[in-house]
C-alpha positions in Angstrom: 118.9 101.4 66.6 116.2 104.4 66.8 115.4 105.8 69.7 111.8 104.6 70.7 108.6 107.0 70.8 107.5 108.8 74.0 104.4 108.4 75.1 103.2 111.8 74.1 104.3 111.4 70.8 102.4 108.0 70.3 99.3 109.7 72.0 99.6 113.2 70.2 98.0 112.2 67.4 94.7 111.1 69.0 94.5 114.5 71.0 92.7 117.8 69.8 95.9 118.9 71.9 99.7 118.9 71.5 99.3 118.1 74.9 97.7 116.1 77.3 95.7 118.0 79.5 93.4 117.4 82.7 89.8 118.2 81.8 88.1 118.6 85.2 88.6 117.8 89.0 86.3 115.2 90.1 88.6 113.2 92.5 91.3 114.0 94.8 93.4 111.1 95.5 95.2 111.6 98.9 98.3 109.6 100.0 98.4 109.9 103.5 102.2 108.5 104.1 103.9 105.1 103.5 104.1 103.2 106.5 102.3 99.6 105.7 101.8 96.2 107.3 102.9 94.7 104.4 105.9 95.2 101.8 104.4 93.9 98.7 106.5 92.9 95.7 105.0 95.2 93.5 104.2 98.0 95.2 105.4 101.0 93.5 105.7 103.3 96.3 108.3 100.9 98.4 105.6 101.0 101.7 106.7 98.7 104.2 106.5 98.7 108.0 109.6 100.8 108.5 108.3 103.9 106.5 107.5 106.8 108.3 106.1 109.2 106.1 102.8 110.5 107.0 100.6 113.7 106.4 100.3 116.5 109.0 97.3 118.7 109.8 98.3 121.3 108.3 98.3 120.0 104.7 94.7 118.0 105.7 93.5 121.3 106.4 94.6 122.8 102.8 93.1 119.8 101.3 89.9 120.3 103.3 89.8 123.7 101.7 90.8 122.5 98.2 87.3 119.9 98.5 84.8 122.6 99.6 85.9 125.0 96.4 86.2 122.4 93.5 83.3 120.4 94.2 84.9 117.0 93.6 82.8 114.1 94.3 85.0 111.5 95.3 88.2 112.3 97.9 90.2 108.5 97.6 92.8 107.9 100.2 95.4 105.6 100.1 99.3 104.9 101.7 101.0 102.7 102.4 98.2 101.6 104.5 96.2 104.8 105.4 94.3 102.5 108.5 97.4 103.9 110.0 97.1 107.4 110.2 96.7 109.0 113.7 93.8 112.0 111.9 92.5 109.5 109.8 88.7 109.3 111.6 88.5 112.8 112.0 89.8 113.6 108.4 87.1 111.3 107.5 84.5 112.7 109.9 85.3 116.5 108.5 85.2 115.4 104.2 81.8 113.4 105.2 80.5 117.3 106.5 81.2 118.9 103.0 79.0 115.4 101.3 81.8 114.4 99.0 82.4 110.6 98.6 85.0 109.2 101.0 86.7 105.7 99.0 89.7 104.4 101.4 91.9 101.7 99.9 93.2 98.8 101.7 95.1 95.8 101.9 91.8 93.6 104.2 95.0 91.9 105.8 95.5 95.2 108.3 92.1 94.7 109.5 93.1 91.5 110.6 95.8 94.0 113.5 94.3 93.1 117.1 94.8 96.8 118.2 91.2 98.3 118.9 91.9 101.1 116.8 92.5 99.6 113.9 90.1 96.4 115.0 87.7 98.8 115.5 87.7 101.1 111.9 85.4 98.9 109.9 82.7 100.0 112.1 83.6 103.4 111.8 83.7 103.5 107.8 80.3 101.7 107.7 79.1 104.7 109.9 80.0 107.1 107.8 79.4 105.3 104.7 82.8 105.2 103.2 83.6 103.2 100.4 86.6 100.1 100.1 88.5 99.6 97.8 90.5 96.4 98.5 93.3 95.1 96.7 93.5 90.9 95.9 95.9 90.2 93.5 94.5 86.9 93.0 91.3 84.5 94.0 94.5 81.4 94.9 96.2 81.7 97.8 99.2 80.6 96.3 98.8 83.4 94.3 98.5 86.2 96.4 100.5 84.6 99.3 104.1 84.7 96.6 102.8 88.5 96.1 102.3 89.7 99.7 103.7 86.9 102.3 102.9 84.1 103.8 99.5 84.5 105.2 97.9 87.2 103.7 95.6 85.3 101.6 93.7 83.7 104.9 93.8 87.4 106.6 92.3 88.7 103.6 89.4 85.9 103.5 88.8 86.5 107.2 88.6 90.6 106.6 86.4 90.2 104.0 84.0 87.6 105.8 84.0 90.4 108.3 83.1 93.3 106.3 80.3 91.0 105.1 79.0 90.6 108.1 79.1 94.4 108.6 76.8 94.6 105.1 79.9 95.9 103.5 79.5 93.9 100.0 76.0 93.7 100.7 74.3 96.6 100.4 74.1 100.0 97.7 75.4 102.2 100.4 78.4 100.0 101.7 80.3 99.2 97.9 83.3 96.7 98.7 85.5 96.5 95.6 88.4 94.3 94.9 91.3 95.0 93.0 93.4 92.3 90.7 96.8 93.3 89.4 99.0 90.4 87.3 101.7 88.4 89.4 104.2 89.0 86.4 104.9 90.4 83.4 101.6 90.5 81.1 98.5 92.2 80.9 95.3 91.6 83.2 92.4 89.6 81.1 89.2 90.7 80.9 87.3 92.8 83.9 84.0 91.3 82.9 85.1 87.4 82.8 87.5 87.7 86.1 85.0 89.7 88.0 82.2 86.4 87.2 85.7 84.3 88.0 86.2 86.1 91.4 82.8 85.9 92.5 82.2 82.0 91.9 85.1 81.3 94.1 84.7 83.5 96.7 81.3 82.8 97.1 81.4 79.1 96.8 84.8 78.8 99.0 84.5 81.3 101.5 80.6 82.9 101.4 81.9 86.2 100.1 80.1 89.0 98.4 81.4 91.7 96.7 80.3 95.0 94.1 82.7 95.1 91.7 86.2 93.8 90.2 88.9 96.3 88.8 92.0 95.2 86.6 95.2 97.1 87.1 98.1 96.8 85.0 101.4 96.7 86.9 102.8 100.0 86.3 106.9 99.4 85.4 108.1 101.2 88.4 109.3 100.5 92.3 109.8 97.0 93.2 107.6 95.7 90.0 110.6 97.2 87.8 113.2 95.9 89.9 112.1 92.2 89.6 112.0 93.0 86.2 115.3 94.1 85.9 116.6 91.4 87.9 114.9 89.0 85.8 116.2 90.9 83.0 112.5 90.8 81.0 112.0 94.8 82.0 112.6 95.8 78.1 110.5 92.6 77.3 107.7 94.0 79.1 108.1 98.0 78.0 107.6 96.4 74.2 104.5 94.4 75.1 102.8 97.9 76.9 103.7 99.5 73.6 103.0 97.1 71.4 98.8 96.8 73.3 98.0 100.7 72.8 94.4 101.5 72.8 93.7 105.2 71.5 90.3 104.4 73.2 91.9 104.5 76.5 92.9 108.3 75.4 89.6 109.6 77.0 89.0 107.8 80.3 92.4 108.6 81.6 92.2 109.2 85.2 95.0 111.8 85.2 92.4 113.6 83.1 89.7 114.0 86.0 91.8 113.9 89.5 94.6 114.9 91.5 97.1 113.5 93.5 98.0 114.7 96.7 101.0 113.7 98.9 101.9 113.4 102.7 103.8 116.8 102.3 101.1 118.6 100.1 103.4 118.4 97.0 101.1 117.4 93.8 100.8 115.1 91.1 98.6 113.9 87.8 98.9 110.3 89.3 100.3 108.0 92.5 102.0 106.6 89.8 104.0 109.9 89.2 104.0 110.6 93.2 106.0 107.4 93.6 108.5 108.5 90.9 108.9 112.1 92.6 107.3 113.6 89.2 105.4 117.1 90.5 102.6 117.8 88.6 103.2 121.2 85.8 101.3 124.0 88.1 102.9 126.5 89.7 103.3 127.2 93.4 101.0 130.4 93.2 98.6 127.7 92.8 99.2 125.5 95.6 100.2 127.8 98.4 98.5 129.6 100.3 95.8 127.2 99.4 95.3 125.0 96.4 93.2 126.4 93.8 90.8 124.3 92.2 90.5 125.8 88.1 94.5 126.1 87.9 94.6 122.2 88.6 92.1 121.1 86.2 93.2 122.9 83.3 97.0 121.8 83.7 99.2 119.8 81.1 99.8 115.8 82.5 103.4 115.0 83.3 104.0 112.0 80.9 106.7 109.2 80.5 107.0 105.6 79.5 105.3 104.0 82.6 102.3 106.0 81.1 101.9 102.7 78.5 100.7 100.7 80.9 97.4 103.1 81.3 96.9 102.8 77.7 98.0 99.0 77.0 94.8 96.5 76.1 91.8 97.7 77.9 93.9 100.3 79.8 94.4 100.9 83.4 93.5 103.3 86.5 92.4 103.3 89.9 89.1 102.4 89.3 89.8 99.3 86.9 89.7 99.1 83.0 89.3 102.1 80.8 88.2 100.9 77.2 86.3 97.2 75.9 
């Protein structure tokens, strides 16, 4: 039996480039450590409520520094759940001083935490105008609850009703986005439909409001490859990412216009390759003493076979779909 194609030699032939390369930096994705109220069945990073890693000062300063010279325009933080951090406000606090876009994602169950500090953040991030991001796997509760734990569903409703109530949802300057990944093995339909599917049902059921919908494809890694191993459909699934290549994903690939930055400082193209320990291809006269802002955006992207599931159907990132 041949030995399958890598992903760089099924995309090489849609690149000006041998390689694939980042084009520009426009955002700097920041994982601020892995501890997390929840321990998802997908997640690809393994967060769970016994993690402990979690940024220091020291490397928020270097990233403060990294912002100011590249002149990104959106810094996203994530975890684990990043509500969690101990510098989160005043992290937030100093990237709102330089005007760049602040996007934090989150589970909406953390909010649900009766400790004032976290009871308290929504308040904060409407003050300073930053955008969520929150991940709901699934409109059913059924759904979500199999995906998350028992629960989660209702604490998500009630977070959301409460970020409504705050004009998150509601208004231009407060976006509140959800985030739908697939409870197994197959591809996410289409945005445009389950967006209009989302927002029937959570505004007929529960009064919600919300900006936008983004697909994600579950990326064959962490848990999500696990229970496909253990299910025995993980080469199943590696065929059916292959087999749904779009070379018109090629161009929207977020590893083309952002950065990935982890609770030690070490970098990455994706969160995808920080949770598989794959360093991004610069070298550490570029990160240290501080990062430097041209040598990241012109470096080659660290590829493997996960990569397929960026490039499968209407491709997959961050920020939703890639291609019609």
């Amino acid at each position: 039996m041949s030995a399958q194609p890598t992903f760089l030699d099924t995309i090489r032939p849609h690149l000006p480039q041998d390689q694939l390369h980042a084009q520009t930096l426009e955002v700097i994705q920041v994982n601020l450590g892995l501890r997390c109220n929840l321990e998802c069945q997908h997640c690809h990073l393994g967060a769970s409520p016994r993690r402990s890693e979690s940024m220091d000062q020291a490397v928020m300063e270097r990233i403060l520094a990294l912002v100011a010279a590249s002149g990104c325009r959106t810094v996203d933080l994530t975890g684990g759940a990043p509500e969690y951090h101990p510098l989160l406000r005043p992290f937030i606090e100093r990237l709102s001083a330089l005007q760049v876009a602040v996007q934090l994602r989150s589970n909406l169950a953390i909010f649900m935490e009766t400790d004032e500090s976290i009871a308290s953040l929504p308040a904060f991030l409407r003050a300073h105008q930053v955008t969520l991001t929150a991940s709901l796997p699934c409109y059913l509760p059924q759904n979500v609850d199999a995906q998350r734990g028992d629960g989660v569903y209702q604490q998500a409703i009630a977070a959301l009703q409460r970020l409504n109530q705050l004009g998150y949802g509601l208004h231009s300057n407060l976006p509140l986005n959800l985030v739908y990944n697939p409870g197994k093995a197959h591809l996410p339909p289409s945005q445009r439909r389950l967006q209009e599917e989302y927002r029937r049902v959570l505004r007929q059921e529960h009064g919600i409001e919300f900006h936008q919908l983004f697909t994600m494809t579950n990326m064959p890694i962490g848990r999500f490859l696990a229970d496909l191993r253990r299910t025995g459909t993980d080469q199943q699934y590696d065929q059916l990412l292959r087999d749904s290549f779009n070379p018109a994903t090629l161009a929207a690939l977020m590893c083309r216009t952002q950065i990935s930055i982890r609770w030690d400082g070490a970098l990455f193209d994706c969160d995808f390759n920080l949770a598989l320990g794959w360093q991004a291809a610069v070298p550490e006269e570029a990160c240290q003493p501080r990062y430097d802002p041209q040598r990241l955006a012109q470096r080659a992207v660290v590829t493997g076979k996960h990569c397929f599931a960026c490039t499968a159907g209407c491709g997959s990132s961050c920020g939703g779909a890639l291609a019609a």
